[in-house]
C-alpha positions in Angstrom: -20.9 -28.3 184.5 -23.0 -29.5 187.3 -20.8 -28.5 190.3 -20.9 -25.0 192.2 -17.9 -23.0 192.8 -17.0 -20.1 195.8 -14.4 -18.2 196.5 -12.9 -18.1 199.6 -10.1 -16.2 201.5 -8.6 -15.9 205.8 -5.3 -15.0 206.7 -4.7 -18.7 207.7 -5.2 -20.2 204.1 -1.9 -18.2 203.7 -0.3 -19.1 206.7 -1.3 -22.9 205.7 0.3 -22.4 202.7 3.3 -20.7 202.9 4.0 -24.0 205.4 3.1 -26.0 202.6 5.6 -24.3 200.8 8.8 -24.6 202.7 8.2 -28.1 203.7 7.8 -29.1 200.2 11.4 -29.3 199.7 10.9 -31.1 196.0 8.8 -28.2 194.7 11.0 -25.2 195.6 13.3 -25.0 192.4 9.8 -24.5 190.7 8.3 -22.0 192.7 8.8 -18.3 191.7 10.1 -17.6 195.0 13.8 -17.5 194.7 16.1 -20.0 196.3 17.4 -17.2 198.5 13.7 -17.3 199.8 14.5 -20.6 201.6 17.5 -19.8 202.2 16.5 -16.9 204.0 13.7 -18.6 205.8 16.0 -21.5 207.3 18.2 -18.8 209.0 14.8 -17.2 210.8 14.5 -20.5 212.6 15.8 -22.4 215.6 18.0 -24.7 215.0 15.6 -27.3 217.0 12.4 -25.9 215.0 14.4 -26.1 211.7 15.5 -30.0 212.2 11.6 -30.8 213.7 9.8 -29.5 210.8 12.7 -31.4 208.6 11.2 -34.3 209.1 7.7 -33.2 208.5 5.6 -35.9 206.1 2.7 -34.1 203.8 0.1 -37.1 204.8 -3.1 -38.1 205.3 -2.7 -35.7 208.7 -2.0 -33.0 206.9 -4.5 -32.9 204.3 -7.0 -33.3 207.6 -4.9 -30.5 209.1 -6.3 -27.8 205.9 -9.4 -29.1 205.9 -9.9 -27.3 209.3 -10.0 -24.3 207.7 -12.9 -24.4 207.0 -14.3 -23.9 210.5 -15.6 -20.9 211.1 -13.6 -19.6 213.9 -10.7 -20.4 212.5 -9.6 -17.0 210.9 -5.5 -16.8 211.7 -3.1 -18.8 212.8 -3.2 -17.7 216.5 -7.2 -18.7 216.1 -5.8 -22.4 214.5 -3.0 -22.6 217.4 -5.9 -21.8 219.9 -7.9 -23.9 219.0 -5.6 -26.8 218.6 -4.5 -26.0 222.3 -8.3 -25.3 223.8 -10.5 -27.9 222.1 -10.7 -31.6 223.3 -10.0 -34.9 221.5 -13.4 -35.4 221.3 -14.5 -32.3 221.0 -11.7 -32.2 217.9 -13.2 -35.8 216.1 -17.0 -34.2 216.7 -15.6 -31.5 214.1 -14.4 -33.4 211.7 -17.0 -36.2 212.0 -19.3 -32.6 211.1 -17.1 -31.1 208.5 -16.5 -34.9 206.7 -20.1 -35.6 206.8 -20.6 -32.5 204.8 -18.9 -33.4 202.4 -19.1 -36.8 201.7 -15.2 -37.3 203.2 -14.4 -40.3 205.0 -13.8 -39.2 208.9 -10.0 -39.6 209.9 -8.5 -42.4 212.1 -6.1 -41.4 213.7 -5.1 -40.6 217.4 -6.4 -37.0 218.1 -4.2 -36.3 221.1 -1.1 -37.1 218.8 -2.4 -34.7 216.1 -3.3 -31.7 218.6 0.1 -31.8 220.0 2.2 -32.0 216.8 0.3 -29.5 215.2 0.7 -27.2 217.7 3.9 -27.3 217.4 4.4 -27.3 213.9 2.5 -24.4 213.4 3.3 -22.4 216.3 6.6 -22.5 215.6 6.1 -21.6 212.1 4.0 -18.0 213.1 6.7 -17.2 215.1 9.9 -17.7 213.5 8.3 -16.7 209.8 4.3 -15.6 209.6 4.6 -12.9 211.9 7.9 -11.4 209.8 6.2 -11.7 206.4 5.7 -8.9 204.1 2.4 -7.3 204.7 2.0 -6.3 201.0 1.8 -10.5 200.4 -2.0 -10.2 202.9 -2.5 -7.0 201.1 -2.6 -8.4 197.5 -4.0 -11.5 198.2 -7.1 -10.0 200.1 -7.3 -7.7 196.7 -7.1 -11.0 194.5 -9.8 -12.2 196.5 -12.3 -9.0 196.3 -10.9 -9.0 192.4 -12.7 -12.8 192.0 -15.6 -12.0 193.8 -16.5 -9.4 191.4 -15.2 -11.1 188.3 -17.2 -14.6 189.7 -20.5 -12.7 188.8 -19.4 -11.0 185.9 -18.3 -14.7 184.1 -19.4 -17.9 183.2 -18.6 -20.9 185.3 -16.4 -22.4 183.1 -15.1 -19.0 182.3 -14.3 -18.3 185.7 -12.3 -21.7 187.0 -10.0 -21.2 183.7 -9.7 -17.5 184.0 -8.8 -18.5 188.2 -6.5 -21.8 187.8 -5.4 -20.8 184.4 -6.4 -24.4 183.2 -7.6 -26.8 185.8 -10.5 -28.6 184.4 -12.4 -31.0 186.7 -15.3 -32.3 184.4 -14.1 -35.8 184.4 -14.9 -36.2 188.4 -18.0 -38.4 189.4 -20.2 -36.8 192.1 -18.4 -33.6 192.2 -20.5 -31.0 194.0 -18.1 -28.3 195.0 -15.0 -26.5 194.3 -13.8 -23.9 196.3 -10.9 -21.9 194.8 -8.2 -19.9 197.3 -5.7 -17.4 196.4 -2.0 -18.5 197.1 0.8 -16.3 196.8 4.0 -18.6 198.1 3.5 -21.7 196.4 3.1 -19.6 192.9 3.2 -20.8 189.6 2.0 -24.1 190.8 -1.9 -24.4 192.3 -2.2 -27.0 195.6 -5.8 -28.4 196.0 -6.7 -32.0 198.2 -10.4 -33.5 197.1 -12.5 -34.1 200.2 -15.6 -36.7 198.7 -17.8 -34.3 196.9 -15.8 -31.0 197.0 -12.1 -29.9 195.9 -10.1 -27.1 197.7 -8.1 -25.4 195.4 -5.4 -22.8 196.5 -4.9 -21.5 193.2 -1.3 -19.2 192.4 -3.1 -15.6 192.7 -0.5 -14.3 189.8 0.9 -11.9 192.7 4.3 -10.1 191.4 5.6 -7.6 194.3 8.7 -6.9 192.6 10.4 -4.0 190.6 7.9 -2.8 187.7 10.5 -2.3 184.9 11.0 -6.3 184.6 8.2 -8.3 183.1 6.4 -10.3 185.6 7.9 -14.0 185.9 4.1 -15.3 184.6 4.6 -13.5 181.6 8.4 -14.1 181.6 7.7 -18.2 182.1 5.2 -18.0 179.1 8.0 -16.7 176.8 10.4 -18.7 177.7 8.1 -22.2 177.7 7.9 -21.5 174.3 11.5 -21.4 173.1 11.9 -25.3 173.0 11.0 -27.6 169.7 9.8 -30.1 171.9 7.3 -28.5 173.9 6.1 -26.7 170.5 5.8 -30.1 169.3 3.5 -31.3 172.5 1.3 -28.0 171.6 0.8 -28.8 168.0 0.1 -32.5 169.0 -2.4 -30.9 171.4 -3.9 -29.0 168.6 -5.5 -32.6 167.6 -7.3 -33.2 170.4 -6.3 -34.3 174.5 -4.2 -36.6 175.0 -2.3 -38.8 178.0 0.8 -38.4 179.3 1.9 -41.9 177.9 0.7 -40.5 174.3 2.4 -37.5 174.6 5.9 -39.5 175.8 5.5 -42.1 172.6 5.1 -39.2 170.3 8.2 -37.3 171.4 10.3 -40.5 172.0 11.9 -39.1 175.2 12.2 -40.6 178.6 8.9 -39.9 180.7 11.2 -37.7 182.9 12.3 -35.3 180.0 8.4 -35.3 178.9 7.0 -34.6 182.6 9.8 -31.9 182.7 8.6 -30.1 179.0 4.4 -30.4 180.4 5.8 -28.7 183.8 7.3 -25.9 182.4 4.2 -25.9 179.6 1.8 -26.1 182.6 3.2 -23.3 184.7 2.9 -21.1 181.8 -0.7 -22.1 181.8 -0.3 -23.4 178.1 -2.2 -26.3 178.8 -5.6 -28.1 180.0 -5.0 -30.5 182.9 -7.9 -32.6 183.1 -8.2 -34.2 186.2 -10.8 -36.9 187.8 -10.5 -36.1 191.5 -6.9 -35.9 192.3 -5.7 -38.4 189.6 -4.4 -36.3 186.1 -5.8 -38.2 183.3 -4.9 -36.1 180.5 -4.0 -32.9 178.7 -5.3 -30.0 176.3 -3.8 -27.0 174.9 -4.8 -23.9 176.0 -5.1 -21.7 173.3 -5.9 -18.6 174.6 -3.2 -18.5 176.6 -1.2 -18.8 173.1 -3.0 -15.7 172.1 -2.5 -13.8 174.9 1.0 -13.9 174.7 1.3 -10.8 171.8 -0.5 -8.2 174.1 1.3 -9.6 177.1 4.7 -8.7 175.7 3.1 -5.4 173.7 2.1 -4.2 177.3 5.2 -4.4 179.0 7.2 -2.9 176.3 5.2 -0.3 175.5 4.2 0.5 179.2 
């Protein structure tokens, strides 16, 4: 592995993402956050901010907008809306000329004036209406994940590390990667969100964070179990066992539609069963992940004997 990897954590990654979350309406029936979570969240907001951020498009904008992050200054979301209100449109493409230079990232095009203004919007309503509510214990864990990594970062291998962290997000496949910097996410949990920027990849990786009652097993450990109680995604494991293989290999050995097969390597993937080998942002192909397998006996052991 030639590529380094950090470990990063503000309050505004959070903030970022638990946007992310609610506007990406197609993910929310696999996220571990309940339905009544959105439901919930739509009756916190305006009418007017509810139908604005409606029509929100995850774009070329709003990969731009979390690569901002990375500034410095930018430690909250009042620090992001302040910004976004007190910095220039010049002043604004002189950043990310800076921050796209760094990293090999090709400098965005369009009109800064337009972006300031939306965003603003977007995410001032957003702190308002929901951030500001949020369950503190959410920060809480996530700044513990975070000290958590930082110790275990020294303590591990590379390699070790980004499996133990994304539970089985392998980058090796992608040309000129120098970078990957992995973030704790709590609202967009099982599933991991990361953008490539040239020749580094932002990961906001699902932190594992359960805040609920501690006599029911943890939905992880709960999705593992219940990943496994299907033939067919037995029978992608045990064609796994042979070697990686595509998603069009794995669809012409279970004869199924691609739809049914994407759904049985989705609920295989949350469970972190499997190696998804990406080069850049483009998924290429798949592995088992057989320590996951293994882990499973303890896993149950612990909760029923704890």
């Amino acid at each position: 592995m030639s590529y380094n990897i950090t470990v990063q954590f503000k309050p505004v990654h959070e903030f970022m993402n638990s946007l992310h979350t609610f506007i990406c309406r197609k993910s929310h029936k696999k996220i571990e956050l309940s339905p009544s979570w959105v439901k919930q969240t739509n009756s916190m907001l305006t009418t007017e901010y509810r139908s604005f951020i409606h029509e929100w498009q995850m774009d070329d904008e709003w990969k731009y907008a979390y690569l901002l992050l990375e500034l410095e200054d930018i430690n909250t979301a009042e620090d992001y809306i302040n910004f976004l209100e007190n910095t220039s449109d010049k002043a604004l493409l002189d950043l990310f000329v800076y921050l796209c230079r760094r990293w090999d990232y090709e400098v965005p095009e369009f009109e800064m004036a337009l972006f300031r203004v939306r965003y603003k919007q977007l995410l001032y309503g957003w702190n308002e209406q929901y951030f500001k509510q949020m369950n503190p214990d959410i920060m809480n864990a996530l700044q513990a994940e975070y000290a958590n990594r930082l110790v275990a970062k020294e303590q591990k291998s590379a390699d070790s590390f980004l499996d133990e962290t994304t539970r089985g997000l392998m980058f090796g496949k992608t040309e000129g990667l120098v970078q990957i910097v992995l973030i704790p996410q709590y609202h967009f949990q099982p599933l991991n969100i990361f953008w490539q920027y040239g020749n580094t990849i932002v990961c906001h990786y699902a932190a594992r964070i359960y805040l609920g009652d501690d006599s029911v097993i943890p939905p992880q450990d709960l999705r593992v179990i219940r990943s496994l109680g299907e033939k067919n995604r037995l029978k992608i494991l045990k064609f796994l066992h042979q070697g990686p293989r595509s998603f069009i290999e794995i669809v012409r050995h279970l004869e199924l539609s691609k739809g049914i097969t994407h759904d049985h390597i989705s609920k295989l993937r949350s469970a972190g069963l499997l190696y998804a080998h990406f080069d850049g942002e483009n998924l290429v192909e798949y592995s088992i992940r057989s320590q996951a397998l293994r882990q499973v006996e303890t896993n149950l052991i612990n909760y029923i004997e704890g």
